[in-house]
C-alpha positions as CSV (number, residue, x, y, z in Angstrom):
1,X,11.9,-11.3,-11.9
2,X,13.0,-14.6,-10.6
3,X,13.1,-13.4,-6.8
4,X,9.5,-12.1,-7.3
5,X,8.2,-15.4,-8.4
6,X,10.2,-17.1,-6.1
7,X,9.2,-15.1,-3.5
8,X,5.6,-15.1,-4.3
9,X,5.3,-18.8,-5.4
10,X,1.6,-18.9,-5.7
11,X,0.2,-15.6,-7.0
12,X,-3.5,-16.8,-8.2
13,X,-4.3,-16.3,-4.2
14,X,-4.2,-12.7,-4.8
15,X,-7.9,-12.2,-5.5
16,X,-6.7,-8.4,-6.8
17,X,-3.4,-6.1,-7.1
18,X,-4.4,-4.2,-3.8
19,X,-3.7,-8.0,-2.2
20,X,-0.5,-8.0,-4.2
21,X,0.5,-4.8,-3.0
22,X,-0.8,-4.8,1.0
23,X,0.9,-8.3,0.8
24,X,4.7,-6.7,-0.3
25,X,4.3,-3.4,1.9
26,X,2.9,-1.2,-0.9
27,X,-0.6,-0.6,0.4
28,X,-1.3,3.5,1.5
29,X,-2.5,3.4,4.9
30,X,-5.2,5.8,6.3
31,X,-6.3,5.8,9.8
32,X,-9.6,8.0,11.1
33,X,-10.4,8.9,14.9
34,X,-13.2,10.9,15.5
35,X,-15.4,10.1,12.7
36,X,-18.1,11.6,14.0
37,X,-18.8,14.3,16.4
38,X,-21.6,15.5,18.5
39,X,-24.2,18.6,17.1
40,X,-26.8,19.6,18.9
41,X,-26.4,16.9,21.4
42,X,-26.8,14.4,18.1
43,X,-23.6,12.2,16.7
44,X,-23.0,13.7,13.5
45,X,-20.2,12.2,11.0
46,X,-17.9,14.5,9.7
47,X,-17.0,15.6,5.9
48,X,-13.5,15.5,6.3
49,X,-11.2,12.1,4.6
50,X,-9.4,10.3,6.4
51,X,-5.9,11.1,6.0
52,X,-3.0,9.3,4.8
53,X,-0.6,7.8,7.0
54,X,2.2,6.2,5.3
55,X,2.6,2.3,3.6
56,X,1.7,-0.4,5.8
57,X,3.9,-2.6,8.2
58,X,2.4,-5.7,7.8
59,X,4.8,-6.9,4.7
60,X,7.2,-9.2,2.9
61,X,10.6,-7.7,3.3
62,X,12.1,-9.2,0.3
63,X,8.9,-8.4,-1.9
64,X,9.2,-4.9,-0.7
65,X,13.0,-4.9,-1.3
66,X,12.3,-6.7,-4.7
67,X,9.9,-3.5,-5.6
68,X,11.9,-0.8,-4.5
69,X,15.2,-1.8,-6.9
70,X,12.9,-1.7,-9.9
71,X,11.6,1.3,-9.0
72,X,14.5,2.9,-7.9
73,X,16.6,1.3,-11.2
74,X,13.7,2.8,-13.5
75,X,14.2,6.6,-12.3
76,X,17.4,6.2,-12.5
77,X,18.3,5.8,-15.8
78,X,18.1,7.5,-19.1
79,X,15.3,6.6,-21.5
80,X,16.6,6.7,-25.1
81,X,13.8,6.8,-27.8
């Protein structure tokens, strides 16, 4: 907990948690080419989603790092009731 607030230092300029998470590497990317296509001679857009391409680059290596262990320590142990 300390690195995170260290590492974070001023976390009220998050306006929301998808900040937060684009900001430590967390944020699902999804790219779309070809949004539309031509019918009829007429651009039409197309029904299908955009599709997922991964977390984006554009991070804080030690935030990522930082969120990662705690993940990675909370599946790996045994929760006892």
């Amino acid at each position: 907990m300390a690195l995170l607030l260290a590492t974070i230092r001023t976390p009220w300029r998050f306006r929301t948690k998808g900040h937060l998470w684009a900001y430590s590497g967390l944020a699902v990317v999804t790219y779309s080419s070809a949004d539309y296509t031509l019918v009829d001679g007429r651009p039409v857009r197309r029904r299908r989603a955009p599709m997922t391409r991964g977390l984006n680059r554009n991070h804080n290596r030690v935030l990522k790092d930082v969120f990662k262990g705690a993940a990675t320590a909370a599946t790996g142990r045994e929760v006892h009731p």
